[in-house]
C-alpha positions as CSV (number, residue, x, y, z in Angstrom):
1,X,51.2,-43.5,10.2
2,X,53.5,-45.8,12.3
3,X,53.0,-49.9,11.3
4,X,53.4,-52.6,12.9
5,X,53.3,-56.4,12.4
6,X,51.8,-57.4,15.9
7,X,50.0,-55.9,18.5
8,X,49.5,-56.7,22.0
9,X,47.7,-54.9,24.0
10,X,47.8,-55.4,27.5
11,X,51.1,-55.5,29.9
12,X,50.5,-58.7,31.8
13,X,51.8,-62.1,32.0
14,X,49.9,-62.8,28.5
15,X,51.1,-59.9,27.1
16,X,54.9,-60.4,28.0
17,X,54.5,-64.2,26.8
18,X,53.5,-63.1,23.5
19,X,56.0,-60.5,23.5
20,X,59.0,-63.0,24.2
21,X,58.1,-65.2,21.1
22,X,57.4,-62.1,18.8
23,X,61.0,-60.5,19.7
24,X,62.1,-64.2,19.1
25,X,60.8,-64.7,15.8
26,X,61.8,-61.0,15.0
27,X,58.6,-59.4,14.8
28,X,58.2,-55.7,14.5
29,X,55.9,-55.6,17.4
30,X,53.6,-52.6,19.6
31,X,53.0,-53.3,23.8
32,X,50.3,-50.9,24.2
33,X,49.8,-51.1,28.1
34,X,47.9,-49.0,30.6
35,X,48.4,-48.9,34.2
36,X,51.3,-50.4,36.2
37,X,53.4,-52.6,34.2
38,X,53.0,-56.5,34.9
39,X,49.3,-56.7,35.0
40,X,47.5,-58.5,38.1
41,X,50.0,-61.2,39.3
42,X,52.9,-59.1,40.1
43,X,51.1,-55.9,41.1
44,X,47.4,-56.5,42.6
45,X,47.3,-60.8,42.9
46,X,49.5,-63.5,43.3
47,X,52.8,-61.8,44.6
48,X,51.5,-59.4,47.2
49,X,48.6,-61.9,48.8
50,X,50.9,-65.0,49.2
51,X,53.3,-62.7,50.7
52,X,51.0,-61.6,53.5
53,X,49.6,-65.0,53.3
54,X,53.2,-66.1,53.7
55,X,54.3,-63.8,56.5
56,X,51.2,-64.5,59.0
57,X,52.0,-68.1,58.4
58,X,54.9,-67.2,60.0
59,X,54.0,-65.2,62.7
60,X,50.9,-68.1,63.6
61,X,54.0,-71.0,63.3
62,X,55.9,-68.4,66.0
63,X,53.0,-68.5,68.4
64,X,52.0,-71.7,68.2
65,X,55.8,-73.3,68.5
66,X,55.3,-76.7,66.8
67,X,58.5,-78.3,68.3
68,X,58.3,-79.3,72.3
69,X,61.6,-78.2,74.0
70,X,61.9,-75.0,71.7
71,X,60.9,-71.5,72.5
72,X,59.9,-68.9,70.1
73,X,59.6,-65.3,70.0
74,X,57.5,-62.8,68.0
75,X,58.5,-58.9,67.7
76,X,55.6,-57.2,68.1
77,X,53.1,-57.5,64.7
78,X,53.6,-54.5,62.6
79,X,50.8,-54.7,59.6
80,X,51.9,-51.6,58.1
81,X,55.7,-52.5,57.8
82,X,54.4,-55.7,56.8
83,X,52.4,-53.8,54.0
84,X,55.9,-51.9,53.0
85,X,58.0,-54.7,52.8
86,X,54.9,-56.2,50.2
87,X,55.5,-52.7,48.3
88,X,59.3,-53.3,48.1
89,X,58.9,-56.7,47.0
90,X,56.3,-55.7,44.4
91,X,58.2,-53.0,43.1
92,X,61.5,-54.8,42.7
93,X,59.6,-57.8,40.8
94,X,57.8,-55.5,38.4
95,X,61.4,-54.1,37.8
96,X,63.5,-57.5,37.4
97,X,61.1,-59.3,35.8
98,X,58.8,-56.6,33.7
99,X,60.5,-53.6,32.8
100,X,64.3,-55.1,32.5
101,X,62.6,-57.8,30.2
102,X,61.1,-55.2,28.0
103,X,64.3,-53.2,27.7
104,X,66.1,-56.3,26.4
105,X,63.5,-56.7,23.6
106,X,65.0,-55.7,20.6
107,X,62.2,-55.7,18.6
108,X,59.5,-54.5,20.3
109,X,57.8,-51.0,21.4
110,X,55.9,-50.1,24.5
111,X,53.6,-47.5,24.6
112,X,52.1,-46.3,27.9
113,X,48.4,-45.6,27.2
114,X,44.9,-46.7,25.8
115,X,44.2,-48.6,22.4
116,X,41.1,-48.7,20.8
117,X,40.2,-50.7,17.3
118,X,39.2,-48.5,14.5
119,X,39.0,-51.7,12.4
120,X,40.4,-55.1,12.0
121,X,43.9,-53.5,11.0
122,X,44.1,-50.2,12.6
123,X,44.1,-49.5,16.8
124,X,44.2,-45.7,17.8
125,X,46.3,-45.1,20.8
126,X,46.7,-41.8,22.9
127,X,45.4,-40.3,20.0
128,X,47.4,-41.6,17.3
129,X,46.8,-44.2,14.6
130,X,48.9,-47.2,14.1
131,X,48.1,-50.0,11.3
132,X,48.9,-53.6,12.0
133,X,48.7,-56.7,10.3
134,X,47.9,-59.5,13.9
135,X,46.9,-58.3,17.0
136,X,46.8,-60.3,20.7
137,X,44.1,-58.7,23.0
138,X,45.5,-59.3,26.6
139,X,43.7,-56.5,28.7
140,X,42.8,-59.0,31.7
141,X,40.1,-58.3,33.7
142,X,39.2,-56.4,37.2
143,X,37.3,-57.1,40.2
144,X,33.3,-57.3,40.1
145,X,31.1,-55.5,42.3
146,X,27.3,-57.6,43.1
147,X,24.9,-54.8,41.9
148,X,22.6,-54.9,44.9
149,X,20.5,-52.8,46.8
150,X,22.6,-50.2,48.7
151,X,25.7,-50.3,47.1
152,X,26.4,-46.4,46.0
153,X,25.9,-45.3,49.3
154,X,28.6,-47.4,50.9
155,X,30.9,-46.6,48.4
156,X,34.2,-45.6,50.9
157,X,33.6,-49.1,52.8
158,X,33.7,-51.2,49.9
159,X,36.7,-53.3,49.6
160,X,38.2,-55.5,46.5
161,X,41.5,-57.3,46.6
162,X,43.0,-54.1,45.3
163,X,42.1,-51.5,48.2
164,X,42.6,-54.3,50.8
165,X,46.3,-54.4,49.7
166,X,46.8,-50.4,49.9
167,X,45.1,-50.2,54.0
168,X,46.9,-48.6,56.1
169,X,46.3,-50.9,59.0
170,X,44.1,-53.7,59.9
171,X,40.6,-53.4,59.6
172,X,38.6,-54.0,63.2
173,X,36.3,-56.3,61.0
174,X,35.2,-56.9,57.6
175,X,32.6,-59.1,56.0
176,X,33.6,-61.0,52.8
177,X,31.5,-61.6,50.3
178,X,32.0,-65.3,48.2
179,X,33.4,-68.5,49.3
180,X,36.2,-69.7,46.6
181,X,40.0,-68.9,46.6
182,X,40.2,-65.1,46.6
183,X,37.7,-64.6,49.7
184,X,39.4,-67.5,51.8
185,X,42.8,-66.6,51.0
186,X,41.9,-63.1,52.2
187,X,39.5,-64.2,54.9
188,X,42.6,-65.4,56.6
189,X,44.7,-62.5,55.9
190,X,42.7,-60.6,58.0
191,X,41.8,-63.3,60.3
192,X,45.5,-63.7,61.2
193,X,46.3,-60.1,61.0
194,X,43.8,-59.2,63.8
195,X,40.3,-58.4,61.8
196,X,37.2,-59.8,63.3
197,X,36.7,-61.5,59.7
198,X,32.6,-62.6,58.5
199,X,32.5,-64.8,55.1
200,X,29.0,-65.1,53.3
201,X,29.0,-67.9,50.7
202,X,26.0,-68.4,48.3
203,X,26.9,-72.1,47.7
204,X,26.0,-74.9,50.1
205,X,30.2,-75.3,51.1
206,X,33.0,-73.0,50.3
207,X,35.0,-74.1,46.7
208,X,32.0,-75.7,45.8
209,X,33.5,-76.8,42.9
210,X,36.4,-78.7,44.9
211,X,36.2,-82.4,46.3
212,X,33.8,-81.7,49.3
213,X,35.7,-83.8,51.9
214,X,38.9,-81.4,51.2
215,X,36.3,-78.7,51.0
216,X,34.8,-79.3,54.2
217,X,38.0,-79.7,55.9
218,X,39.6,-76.7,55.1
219,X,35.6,-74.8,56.3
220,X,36.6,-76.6,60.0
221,X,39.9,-75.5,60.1
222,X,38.8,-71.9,58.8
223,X,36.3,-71.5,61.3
224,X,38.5,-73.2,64.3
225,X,40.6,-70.1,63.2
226,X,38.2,-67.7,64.1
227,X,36.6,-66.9,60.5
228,X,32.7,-66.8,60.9
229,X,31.6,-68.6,58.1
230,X,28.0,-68.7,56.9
231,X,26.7,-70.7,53.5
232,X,23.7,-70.7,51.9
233,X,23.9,-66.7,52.2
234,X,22.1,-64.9,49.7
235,X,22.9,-60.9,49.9
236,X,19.9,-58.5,50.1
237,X,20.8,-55.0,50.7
238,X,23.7,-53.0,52.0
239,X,23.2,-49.7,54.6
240,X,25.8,-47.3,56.0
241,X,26.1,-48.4,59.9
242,X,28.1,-45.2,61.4
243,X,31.4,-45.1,59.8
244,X,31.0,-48.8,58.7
245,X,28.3,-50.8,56.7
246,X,25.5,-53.0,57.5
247,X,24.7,-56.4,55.4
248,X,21.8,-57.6,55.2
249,X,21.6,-61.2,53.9
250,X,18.9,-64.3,53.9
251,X,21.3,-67.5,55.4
252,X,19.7,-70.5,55.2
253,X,16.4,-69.4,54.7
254,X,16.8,-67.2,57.7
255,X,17.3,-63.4,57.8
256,X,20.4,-62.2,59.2
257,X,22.6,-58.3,59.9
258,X,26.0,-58.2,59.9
259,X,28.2,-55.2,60.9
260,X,31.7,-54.6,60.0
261,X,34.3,-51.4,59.1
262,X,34.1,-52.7,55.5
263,X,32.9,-55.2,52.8
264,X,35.2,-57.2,50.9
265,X,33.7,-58.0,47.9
266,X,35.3,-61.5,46.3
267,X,32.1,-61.9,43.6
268,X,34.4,-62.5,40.2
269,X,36.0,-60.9,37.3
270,X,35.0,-58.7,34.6
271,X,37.0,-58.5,31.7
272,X,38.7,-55.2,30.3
273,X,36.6,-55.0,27.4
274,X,34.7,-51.7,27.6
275,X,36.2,-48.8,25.2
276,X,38.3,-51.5,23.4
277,X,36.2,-50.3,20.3
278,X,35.7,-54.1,19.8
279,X,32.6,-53.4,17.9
280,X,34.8,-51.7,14.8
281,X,36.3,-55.5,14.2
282,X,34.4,-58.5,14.0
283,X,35.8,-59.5,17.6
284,X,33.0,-60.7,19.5
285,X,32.5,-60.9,23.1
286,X,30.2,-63.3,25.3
287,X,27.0,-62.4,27.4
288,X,29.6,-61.3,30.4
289,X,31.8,-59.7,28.2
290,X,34.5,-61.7,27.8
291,X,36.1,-62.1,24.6
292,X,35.3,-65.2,22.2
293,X,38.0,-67.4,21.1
294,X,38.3,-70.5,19.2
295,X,41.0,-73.1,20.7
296,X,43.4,-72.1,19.1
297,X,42.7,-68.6,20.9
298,X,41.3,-66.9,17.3
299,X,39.0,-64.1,18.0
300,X,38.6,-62.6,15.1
301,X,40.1,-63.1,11.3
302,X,43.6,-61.6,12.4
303,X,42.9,-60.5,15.9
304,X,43.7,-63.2,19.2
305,X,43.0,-63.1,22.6
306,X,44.5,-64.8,25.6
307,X,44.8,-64.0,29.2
308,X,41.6,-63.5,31.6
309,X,40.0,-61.4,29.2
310,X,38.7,-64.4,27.4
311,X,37.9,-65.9,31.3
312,X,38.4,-68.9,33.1
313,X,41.0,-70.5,34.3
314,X,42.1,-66.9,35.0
315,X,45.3,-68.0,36.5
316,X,49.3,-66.2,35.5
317,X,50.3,-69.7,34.2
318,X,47.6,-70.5,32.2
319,X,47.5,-66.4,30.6
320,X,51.2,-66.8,29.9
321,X,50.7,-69.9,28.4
322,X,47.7,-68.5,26.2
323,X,49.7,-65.6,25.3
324,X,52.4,-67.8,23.9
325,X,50.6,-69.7,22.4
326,X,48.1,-67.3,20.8
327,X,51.4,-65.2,19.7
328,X,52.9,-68.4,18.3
329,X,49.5,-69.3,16.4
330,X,49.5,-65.7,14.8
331,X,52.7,-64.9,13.7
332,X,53.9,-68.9,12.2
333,X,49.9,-69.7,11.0
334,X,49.9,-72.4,13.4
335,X,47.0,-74.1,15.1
336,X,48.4,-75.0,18.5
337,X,46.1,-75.5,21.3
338,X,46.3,-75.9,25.0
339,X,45.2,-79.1,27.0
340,X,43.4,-77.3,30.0
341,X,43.2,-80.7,31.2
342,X,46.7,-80.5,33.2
343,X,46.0,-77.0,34.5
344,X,46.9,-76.9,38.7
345,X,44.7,-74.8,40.9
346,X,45.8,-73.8,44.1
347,X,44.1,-71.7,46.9
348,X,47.1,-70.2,49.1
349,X,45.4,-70.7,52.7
350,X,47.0,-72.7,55.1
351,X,47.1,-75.6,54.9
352,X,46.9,-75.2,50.9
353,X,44.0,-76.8,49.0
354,X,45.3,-77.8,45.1
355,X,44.2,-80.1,42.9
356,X,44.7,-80.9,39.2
357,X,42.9,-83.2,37.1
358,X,39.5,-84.7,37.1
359,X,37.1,-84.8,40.7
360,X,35.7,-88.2,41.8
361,X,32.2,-86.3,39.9
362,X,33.5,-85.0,37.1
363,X,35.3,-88.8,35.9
364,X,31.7,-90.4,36.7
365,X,30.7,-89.0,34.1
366,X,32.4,-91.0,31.3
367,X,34.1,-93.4,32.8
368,X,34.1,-95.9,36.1
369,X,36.1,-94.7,38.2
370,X,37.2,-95.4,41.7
371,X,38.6,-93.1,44.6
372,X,40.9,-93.0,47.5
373,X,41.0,-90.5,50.8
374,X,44.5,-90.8,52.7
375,X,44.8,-88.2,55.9
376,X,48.1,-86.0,55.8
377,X,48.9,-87.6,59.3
378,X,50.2,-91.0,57.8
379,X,52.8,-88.9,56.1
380,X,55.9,-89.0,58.3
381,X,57.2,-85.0,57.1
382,X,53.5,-84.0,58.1
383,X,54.6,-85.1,61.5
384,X,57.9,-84.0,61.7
385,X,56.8,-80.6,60.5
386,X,53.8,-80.6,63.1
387,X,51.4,-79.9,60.2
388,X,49.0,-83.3,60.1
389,X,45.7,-81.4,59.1
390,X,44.4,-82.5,55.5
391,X,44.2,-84.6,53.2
392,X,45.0,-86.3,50.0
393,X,42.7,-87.8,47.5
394,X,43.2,-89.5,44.3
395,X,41.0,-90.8,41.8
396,X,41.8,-93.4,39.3
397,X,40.0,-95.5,36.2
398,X,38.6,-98.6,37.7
399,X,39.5,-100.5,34.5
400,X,42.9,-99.0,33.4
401,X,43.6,-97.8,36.9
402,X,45.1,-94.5,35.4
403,X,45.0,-91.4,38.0
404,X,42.8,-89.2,36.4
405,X,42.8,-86.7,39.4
406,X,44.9,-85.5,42.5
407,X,43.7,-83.4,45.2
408,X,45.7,-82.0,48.6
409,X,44.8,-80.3,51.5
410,X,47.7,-79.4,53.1
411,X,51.0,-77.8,54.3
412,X,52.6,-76.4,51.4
413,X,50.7,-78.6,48.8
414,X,51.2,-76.5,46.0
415,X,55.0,-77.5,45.9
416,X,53.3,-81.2,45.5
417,X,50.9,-80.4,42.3
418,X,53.3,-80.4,40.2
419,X,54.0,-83.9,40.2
420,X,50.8,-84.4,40.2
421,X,50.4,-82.7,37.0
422,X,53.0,-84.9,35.2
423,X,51.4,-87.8,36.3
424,X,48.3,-86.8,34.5
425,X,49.5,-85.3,31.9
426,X,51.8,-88.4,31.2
427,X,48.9,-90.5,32.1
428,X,50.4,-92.7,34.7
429,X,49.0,-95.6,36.2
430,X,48.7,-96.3,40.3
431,X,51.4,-98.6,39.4
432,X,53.7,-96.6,37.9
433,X,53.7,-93.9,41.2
434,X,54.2,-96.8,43.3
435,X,57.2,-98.1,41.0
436,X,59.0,-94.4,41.4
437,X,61.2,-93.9,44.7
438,X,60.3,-90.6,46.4
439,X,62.6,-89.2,48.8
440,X,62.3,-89.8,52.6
441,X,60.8,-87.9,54.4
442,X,59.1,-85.3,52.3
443,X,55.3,-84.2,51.9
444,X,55.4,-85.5,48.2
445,X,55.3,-88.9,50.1
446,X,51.7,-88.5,50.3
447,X,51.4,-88.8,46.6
448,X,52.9,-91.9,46.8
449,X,50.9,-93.2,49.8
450,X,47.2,-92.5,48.0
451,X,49.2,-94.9,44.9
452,X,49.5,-97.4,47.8
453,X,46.2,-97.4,49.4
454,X,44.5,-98.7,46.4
455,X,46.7,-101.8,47.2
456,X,46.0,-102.3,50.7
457,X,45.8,-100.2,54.1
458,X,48.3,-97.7,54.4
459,X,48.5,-97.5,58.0
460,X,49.2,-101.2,58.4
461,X,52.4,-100.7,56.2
462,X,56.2,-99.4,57.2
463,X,58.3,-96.2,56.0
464,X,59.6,-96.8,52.7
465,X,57.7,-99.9,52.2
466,X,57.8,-100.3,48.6
């Protein structure tokens, strides 16, 4: 019987993270992975949406032709070689960045296949038993279906984030079922591609969880778009409508049909739990499924977990960071944990909403706190760039005056959260941003700007003031 002294199982970005510091710490380690090699991000998530997300921002930047005196032109829009050059790009990442990694590993294994737990020191896989002394579970998780009335029978019109990205060509119409970053960001995939695009959400706004001026903003420009929009939609029943599918759905107390080719479904994650023989260890997982850890991402008396299998925030970073962690906790007894409190979220529309931090709600509830709104349009790159929607709002403790929260609506705000993020996680006063030269012009001004307009109003002030 083969040994080892870690296993991970699972091929993802917490997998590989563990992986990196086991090989570094000279580890005889096991990757027991099944399916394509890279997990969600590179294959099914990040990489291929933002690409498509990326290249229709393009193609609407074309058409619209920001700068006056200029003249653009746009080959005719080719979704399916837009879906190929998404393949190559995919394939060549999962390459570079997966499979060349793992080659270079000197002390790790990879095994293609399915592990199951026999017991707290012993996984079966493809049949064979291998002993180990610490294990990191890092299976992820995959898309969940609403069990509702009507489902089975449209089976072939059903749509998740991983059928939408193998189509062949551009739906005629799709309703989209949620309201938070996966359904918007493919809400305006197919919006901009061409699809007649519906969007049920259950909550009162879309990202109901976001700061609902941002929130409400980014619904406007949505719909402006042409995404039909409807909140306070509670599903009832789907029906076969011809060779599409019919919705039927209760929206604001009111009953309503819609019709489209398919249904995208954007309802949550469930995590890759099932015939992990978790009940052979003394793992244990949560009501949904998910796998319980402790924070220093324990799960069991030798066994860890990291990644979106132990749920939110199910985001690459924060699974790679887990899986580093977790691997770093297991192998050198250590009892390092993560400060979610500095964790970015971004929702790849365009404009972009991020945020990191605390909301204006959230800090009310232990501390006074006061908040500032500044629109996109007072910075001057915003208007250069001809991209003045959104905007940016910080919130600070009233007292100490330290920012506490930062959140953008905007062009290509997710290349501005990371400051963000190290002013939080360095706890920096409004003060302190105001004391540090940004460059001129650049959309990071904005951060700067919201520091200002605690002082005074913004609008009344010149470039560069301070």
């Amino acid at each position: 019987m083969k040994e080892y002294d870690f296993v991970i199982i699972g091929g993802g970005a917490a997998g590989f993270a563990a992986a990196l510091k086991a090989d570094e710490l000279d580890v005889k380690t096991l990757m027991v992975n099944r399916g394509p090699i890279g997990g969600t991000c590179v294959n099914v998530g990040c990489v291929p949406t933002k690409y498509l997300l990326t290249a229709l921002e393009l193609k609407k930047r074309a058409l619209m032709g920001h700068y006056s005196g200029l003249s653009f032109t746009l080959k005719e829009f080719d979704f399916r070689k837009l879906l190929d050059g998404k393949d190559e790009l995919v394939k060549k990442l999962r390459r570079e960045k997966y499979e060349k990694v793992l080659e270079s590993l000197e002390n790790v294994d990879y095994i293609d296949g399915s592990a199951r737990f026999s017991s707290n020191s012993e996984i079966v896989v493809n049949g064979e038993k291998i002993k180990f002394k610490k294990a990191l579970i890092a299976t992820g998780a995959k898309p969940r279906i609403l069990t509702i009335g009507g489902v089975e029978d449209v089976k072939d019109r059903i749509l998740t984030h991983i059928e939408a990205l193998e189509l062949e060509k551009v739906p005629d119409s799709v309703v989209i079922i949620g309201g938070r970053t996966q359904a918007l960001e493919f809400a305006q995939i197919f919006a901009r591609a061409g699809s007649e695009a519906t969007l049920l959400q259950r909550s009162m706004r879309i990202m109901p969880t976001a700061e609902p001026e941002l929130a409400i903003e980014l619904e406007d420009i949505l719909s402006e778009e042409g995404t039909n929009i409807n909140t306070s939609a509670r599903i009832k029943r789907l029906e076969r409508a011809g060779e599409g599918v019919r919705v039927h759905a209760e929206v604001g107390g009111k009953e309503k049909m819609f019709e489209a080719q398919y249904v995208f479904f954007a309802t949550g994650r469930s995590p890759n739990t099932h015939d992990l023989g978790l009940e052979n260890t003394d793992v244990k997982t949560d009501e949904k499924g998910f796998v319980v850890v402790d924070e220093t991402l324990k799960a069991g008396k030798n066994i860890y977990a990291a990644g979106d299998v132990i749920g939110e925030p199910m985001l690459e970073t924060v699974a790679a960071k887990e899986g580093f962690t977790a691997a770093t906790n297991a192998l050198e007894e250590k009892n390092v944990k993560i400060d979610y409190r500095i964790v970015p979220k971004v929702v790849f529309t365009d404009p972009q909403l991020v945020s990191v931090g605390l909301t204006d709600r959230e800090a009310q509830k232990f501390t006074e706190c006061s908040c500032s709104a500044v629109e996109i349009s007072n910075v001057p790159k915003a208007l250069i760039l001809g991209e003045e929607r959104g905007l940016i709002k910080m919130v600070v403790d009233a007292k100490t005056k330290e920012i506490l929260g930062v959140h953008i609506l905007a062009y290509n705000a997710a290349e501005m959260i990371p400051e963000a993020a190290l002013i939080i996680r360095n706890r920096m006063t409004i003060d302190e941003v105001i004391d540090t030269l940004h460059v001129f012009p650049t959309m990071s001004e904005a951060i700067k700007l919201a520091a200002l307009s605690f002082k005074g109003d913004i609008s009344k002030m010149p470039c560069c003031a301070l």
